[in-house]
C-alpha positions in Angstrom: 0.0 0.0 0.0 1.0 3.5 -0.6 1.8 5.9 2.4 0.9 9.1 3.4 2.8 12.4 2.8 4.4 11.9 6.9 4.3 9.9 9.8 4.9 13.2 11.7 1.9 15.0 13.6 0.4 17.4 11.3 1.0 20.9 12.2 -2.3 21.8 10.6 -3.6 19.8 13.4 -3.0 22.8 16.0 -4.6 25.8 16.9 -7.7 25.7 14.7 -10.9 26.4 16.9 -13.9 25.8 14.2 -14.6 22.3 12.9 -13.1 21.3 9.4 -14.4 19.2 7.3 -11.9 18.1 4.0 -13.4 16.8 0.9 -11.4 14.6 -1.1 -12.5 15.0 -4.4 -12.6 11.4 -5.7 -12.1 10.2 -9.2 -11.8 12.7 -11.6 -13.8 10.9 -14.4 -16.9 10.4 -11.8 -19.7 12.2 -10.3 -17.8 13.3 -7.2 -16.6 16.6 -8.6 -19.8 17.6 -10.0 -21.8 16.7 -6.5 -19.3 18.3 -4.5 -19.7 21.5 -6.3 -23.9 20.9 -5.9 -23.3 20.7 -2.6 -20.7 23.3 -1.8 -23.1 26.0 -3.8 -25.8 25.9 -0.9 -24.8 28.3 1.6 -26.3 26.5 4.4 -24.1 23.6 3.9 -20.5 26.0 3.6 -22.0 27.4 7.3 -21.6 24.2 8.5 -18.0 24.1 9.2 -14.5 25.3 7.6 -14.9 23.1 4.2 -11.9 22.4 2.2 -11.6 20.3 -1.1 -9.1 18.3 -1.8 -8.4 17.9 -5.4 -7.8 19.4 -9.2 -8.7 23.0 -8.9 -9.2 23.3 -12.9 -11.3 20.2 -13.1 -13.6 21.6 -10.1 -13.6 25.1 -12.4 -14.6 22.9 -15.2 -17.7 21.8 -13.4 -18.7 25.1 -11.7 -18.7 26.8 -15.0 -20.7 23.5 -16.6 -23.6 24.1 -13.9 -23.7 27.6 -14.4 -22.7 27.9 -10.0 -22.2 31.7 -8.8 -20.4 30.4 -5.8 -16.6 31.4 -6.7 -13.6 29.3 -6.5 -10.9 29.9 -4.1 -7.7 28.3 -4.1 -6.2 27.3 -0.6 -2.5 26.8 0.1 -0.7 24.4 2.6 1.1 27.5 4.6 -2.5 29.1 4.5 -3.8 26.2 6.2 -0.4 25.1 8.5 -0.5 28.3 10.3 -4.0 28.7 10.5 -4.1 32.1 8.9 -7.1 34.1 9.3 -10.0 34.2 6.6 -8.0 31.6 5.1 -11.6 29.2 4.6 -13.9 32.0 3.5 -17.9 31.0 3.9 -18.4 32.9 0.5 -16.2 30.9 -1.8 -15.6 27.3 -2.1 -12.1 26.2 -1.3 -9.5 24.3 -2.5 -6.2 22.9 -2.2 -5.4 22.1 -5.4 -3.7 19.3 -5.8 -3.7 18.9 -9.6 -4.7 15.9 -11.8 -1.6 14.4 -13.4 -4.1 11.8 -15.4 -3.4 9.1 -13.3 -6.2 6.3 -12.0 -4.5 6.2 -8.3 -4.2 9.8 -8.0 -7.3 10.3 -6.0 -5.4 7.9 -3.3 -2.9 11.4 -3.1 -5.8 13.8 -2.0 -6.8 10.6 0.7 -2.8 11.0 1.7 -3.0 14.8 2.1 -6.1 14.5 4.0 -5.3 12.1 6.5 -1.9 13.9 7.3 -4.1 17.0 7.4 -5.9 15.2 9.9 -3.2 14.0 12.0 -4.1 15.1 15.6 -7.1 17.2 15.2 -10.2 17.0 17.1 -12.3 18.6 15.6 -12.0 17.3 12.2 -13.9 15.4 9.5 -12.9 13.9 6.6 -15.5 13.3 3.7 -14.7 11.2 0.6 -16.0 11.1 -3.1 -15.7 8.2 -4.9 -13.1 6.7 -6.5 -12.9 3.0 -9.1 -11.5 0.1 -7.2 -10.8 -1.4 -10.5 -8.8 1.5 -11.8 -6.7 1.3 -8.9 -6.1 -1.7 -8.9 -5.2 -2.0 -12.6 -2.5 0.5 -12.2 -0.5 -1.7 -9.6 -1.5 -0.4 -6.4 -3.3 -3.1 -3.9 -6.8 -1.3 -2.9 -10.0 -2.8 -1.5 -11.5 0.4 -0.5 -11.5 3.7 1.6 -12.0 2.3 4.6 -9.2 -0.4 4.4 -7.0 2.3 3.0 -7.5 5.0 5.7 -6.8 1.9 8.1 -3.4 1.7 6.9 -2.5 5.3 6.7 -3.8 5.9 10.4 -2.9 2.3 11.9 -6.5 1.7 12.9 -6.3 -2.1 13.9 -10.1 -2.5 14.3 -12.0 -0.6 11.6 -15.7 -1.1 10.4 -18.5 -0.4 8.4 -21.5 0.8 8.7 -24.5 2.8 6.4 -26.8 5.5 8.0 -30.0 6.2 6.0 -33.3 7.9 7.3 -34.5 5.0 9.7 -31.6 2.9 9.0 -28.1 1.9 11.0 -26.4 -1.0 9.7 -22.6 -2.6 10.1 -21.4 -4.9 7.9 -19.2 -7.2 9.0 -17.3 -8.0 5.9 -16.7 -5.4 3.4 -15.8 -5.6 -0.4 -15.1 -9.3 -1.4 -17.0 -11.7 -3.4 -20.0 -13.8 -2.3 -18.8 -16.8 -2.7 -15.6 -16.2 0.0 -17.9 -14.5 2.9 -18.8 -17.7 4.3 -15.0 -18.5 4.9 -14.2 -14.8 5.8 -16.3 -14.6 8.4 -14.9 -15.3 11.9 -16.4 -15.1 15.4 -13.5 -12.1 16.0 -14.7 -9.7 13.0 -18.7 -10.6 14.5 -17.3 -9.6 18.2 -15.4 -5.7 16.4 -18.0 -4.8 13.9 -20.5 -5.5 17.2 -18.0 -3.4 19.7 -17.4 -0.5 17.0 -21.3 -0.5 16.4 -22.3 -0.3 20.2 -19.3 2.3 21.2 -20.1 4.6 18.3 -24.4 4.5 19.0 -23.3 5.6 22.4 -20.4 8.1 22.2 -22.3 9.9 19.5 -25.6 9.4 19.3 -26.5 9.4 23.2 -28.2 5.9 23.8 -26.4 4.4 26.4 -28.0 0.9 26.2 -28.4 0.0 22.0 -30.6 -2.1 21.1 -28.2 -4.4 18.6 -29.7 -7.1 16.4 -27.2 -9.3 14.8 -28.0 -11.0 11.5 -27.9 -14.5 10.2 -26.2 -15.0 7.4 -28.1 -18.4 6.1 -32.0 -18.6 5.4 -33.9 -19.1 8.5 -30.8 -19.0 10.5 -29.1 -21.9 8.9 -32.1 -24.1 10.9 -29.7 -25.9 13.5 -27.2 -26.5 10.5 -29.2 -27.6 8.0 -28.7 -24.6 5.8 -25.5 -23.8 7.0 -23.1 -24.0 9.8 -21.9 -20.2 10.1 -24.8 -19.5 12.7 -23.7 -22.4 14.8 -19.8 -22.2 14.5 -19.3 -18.6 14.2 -22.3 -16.2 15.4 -23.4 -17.7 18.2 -20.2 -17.7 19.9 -19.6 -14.3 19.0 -23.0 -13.5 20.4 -21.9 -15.6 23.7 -19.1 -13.4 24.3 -20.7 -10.2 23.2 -23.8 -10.2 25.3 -21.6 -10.1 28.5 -20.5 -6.5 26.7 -23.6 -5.8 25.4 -26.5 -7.0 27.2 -29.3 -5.8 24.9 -27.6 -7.5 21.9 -29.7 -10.2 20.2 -29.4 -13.0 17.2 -29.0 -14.1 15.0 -32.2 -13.0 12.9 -33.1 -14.4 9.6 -32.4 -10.9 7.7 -35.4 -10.7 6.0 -37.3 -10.4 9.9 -34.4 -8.3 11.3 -34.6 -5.3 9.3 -38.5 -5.4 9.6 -37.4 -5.2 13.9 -35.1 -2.2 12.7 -37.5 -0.5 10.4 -40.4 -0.5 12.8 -38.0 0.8 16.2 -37.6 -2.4 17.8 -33.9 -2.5 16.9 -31.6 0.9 17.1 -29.1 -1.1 14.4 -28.5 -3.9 13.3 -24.7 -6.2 12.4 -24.9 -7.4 8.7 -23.1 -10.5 7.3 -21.9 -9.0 4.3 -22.4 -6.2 1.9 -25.5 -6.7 0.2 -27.4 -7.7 2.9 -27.2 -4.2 4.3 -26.7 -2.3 1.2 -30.2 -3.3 -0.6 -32.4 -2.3 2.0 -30.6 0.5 3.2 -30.6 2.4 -0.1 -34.1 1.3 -0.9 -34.8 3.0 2.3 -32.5 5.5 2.1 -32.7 6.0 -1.2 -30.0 8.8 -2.4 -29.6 10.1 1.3 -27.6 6.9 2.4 -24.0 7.6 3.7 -21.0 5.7 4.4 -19.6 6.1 7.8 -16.0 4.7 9.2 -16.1 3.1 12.6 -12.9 3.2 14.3 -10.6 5.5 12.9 -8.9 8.3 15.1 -11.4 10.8 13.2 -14.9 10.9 11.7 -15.1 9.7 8.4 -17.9 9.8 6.1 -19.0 9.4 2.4 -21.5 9.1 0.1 -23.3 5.4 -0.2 -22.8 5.9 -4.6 -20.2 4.7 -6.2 -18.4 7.1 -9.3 -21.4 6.7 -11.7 -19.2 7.1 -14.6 -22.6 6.7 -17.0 -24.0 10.0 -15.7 -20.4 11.9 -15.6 -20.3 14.9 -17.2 -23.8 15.3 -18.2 -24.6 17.3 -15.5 -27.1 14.8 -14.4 -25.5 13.8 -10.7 -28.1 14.1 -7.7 -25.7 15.5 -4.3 -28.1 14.5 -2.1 -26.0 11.6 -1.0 -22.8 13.7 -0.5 -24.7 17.0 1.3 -25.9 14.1 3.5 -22.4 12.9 3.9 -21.0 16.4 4.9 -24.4 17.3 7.5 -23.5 13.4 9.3 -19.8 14.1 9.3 -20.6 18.0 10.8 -23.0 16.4 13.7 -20.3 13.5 14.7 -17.9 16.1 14.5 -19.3 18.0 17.2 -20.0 15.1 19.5 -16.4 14.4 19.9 
């Protein structure tokens, strides 16, 4: 994996009093420019904290001028934003550190890079991503699963986890971004017991419910029916659930899915621990619809994104809907303040 700009503490880190939130712009060739700048046009959302983009200042021009946005363009440097310089993050204009394009697939990893040392040490900090293409990535040599594995590395989070907030939704996934056919062998009474742990630390430290009401899913039709279906339920959950209700008393499972997000829907549940990806994803954003957003337990700062991916069918025609990312930055401003 690639590594971030320093291992040192960020001096960016010290002396700001006013939330930031960083936006990293994503890829390029995607929707993320073009919803950042939807969502950075709407005052209300630029009163929400210090907001700073990440990313390839004549690409974001590109896309302001496309969408016909009054809101001007502002470019940010690093000393501006080291030494905390008065009226450096101007409410008026959206700003940006422009980190150029150089035409590369992996060259949204370098605005995640800048961010995270950025980061380094600040408490009252967010990070917001756009997307970016896995496969892109990938295909030009560098290992990548994800965000949320790579801002693991680059912050040396050891337990890190996933989980979608929608309307009436809250949902953690136990695995992430692998195939179907290798989540059976994946998953392991240990990654049950830290998605569970990350889920019932976060409900509590930020939003306020000191007992949460955790469901746990099956991963097997009816439970696997005492191994008939499947032994996961039998080998791996319930163990995890042994050892988990001693943490985490109101924790229950594991529920056929198809039951437990009715219990979640209708208030019976505050969240609930999914399997694999899917089986919180479908009815999350069904729910959720474009207002679904990606948040990262575990890391040493709040970390949120949109639930879309880079929508590279819809690029450029102006066509994007920013619902999912103004979402993404009003989550990442609330869990900001609650730390």
């Amino acid at each position: 994996m690639r590594t971030s700009p320093s291992n040192e503490p960020s001096p960016c880190a010290q002396g700001l009093g006013k939330p930031t939130v960083l936006l990293t712009m994503g890829d390029a060739r995607g929707i993320g420019p073009e919803v950042i700048i939807r969502a950075l046009s709407l005052q209300s959302i630029r009163r929400l904290a210090d907001i700073l983009v990440i990313g390839d200042f004549a690409c974001l021009a590109a896309i302001r001028r496309s969408l016909n946005v009054k809101t001007p363009l502002k470019k940010i440097d690093l000393w501006q934003i080291v030494n905390s310089r008065k009226g450096a993050f101007n409410g008026s204009t959206i700003n940006i550190l422009d980190m150029g394009i150089e035409n590369r697939p992996a060259h949204p990893l370098r605005y995640i890079d800048w961010a995270v040392m950025i980061m380094k040490g600040r408490k009252k900090g967010a990070l917001v991503t756009a997307p970016v293409n896995k496969e892109s990535i990938r295909k030009s040599g560098i290992r990548f699963t994800g965000h949320t594995e790579y801002l693991a590395h680059l912050t040396k989070s050891k337990r890190v986890a996933m989980m979608f907030v929608g309307e009436r939704l809250k949902v953690t996934t136990v695995t992430r971004h692998i195939p179907f056919n290798r989540v059976g062998r994946t998953l392991t009474k240990e990654k049950i017991i830290d998605a569970a742990l990350l889920t019932h630390d976060f409900l509590k430290g930020k939003f306020g419910l000191k007992r949460p009401k955790i469901g746990v899913c099956a991963l097997n039709p009816h439970a696997g029916e005492g191994g008939t279906l499947g032994n996961e339920e039998r080998l791996k959950i319930y163990p995890a659930l042994k050892y988990l209700r001693r943490k985490s008393p109101r924790i229950c499972g594991p529920i056929p899915a198809d039951s437990a997000f009715n219990l979640l829907y209708n208030g019976s549940l505050d969240t609930l621990i999914a399997m694999y990806h899917d089986q919180a994803m479908i009815p999350v954003k069904m729910l959720g619809r474009d207002e679904c957003v990606n948040v990262t337990l575990g890391l040493p700062f709040v970390r949120t994104s949109p639930a879309h991916g880079t929508a590279y069918d819809i690029a450029g025609k102006n066509a994007a809907d920013a619902s999912g990312m103004i979402a993404a930055i009003r989550l990442a401003c609330r869990l900001v303040r609650k730390a």
